[in-house]
N, C-alpha and C positions, 0 to 999 in steps of 0.2 A: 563484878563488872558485867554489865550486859551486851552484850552483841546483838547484831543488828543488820543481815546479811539478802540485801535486794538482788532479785535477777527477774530475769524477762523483758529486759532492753533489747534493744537491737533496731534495724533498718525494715522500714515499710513505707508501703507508698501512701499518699495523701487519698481519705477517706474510709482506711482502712482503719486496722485494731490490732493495741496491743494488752495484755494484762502483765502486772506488774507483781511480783510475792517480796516481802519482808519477811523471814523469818527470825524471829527471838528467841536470846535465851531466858531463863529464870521461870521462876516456879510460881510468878504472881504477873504472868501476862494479863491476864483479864482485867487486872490492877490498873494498864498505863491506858493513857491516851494516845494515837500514834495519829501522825500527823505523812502527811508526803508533800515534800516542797519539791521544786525546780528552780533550775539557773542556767543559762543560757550566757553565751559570749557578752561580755560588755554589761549585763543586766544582775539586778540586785536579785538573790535568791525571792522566789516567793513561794509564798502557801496554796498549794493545790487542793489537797484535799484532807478533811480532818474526822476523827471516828475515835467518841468518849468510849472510856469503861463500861458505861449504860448504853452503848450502840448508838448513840442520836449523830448524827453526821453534818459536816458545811463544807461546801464548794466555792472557789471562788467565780468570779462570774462569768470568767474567759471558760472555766469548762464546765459549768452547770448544764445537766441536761445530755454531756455527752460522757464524762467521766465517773464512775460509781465506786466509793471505796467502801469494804468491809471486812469483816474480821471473823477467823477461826480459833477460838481460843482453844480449843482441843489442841490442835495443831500451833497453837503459841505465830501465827501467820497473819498478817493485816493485804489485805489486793488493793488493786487498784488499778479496775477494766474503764479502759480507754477505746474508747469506740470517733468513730467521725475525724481521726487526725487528722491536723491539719501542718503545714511547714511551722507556722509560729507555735507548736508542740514540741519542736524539737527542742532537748536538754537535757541536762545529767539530772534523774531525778534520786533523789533521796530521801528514805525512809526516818522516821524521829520518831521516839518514846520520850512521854513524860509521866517521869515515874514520883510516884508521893515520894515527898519527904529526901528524895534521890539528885532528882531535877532532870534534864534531858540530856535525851542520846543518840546518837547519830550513827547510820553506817554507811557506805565508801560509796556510793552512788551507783544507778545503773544508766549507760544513755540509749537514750532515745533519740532518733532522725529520720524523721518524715520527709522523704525526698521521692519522686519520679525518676 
C-alpha cells in the first residue's frame, strides 16, 4: 500500500506564497507520476499541476506561470511552490501517484485559503 502524506497548507493573504510537500512511501518513487489537483466548495476536483517519472511537467492554465511542481526522489517528496495567490486558490489540495501496473493514489488533502 503506498501512502501519501501532504502538508504546507494553511491561511495567507492574497499575492503571497505557499509551497506544498507530498511525501511517499515505497522504494520505486522515481517510478510514479505524481500529479496535485484541487477542489473547492461546490466545484469538480481539478488538475493543477503534473510531474512524469522523466521530470517533464504541465500546469493548467489558471496557474501557469505562478505555480511550479517538482520532485525529490532522494527524499521519495513531489512540491508544489505557489507563488501570486490569489482567493480563487483557495482549496483542499491533494497529492496523486500513478503507479505502473498499481494504478493511482491519493492522500488526505492539505487546505489552502487565500483570504485578507
Amino acid at each position: 500500500q503506498v501512502q501519501l502524506v501532504e502538508s504546507g497548507g494553511g491561511l495567507v493573504q492574497p499575492g503571497g506564497s505557499l509551497r506544498l510537500s507530498c511525501a511517499a512511501s515505497g522504494s520505486i518513487f522515481k517510478l510514479y507520476d505524481m500529479r496535485w489537483y484541487r477542489q473547492s466548495p461546490g466545484n469538480q476536483r481539478e488538475l493543477v499541476a503534473a510531474i512524469t517519472s522523466s521530470g517533464s511537467t504541465n500546469y493548467a492554465d489558471s496557474v501557469r506561470g505562478r505555480f511550479t511542481i517538482s520532485r525529490d526522489n532522494a527524499r521519495n517528496t513531489v512540491y508544489l511552490q505557489m507563488n501570486s495567490l490569489t482567493p480563487e486558490d483557495t482549496a483542499v489540495y491533494y497529492c496523486s501517484a500513478r503507479i505502473p501496473v498499481r494504478g493511482d493514489y491519493w492522500g488526505q488533502g492539505t487546505q489552502v485559503t487565500v483570504s485578507s
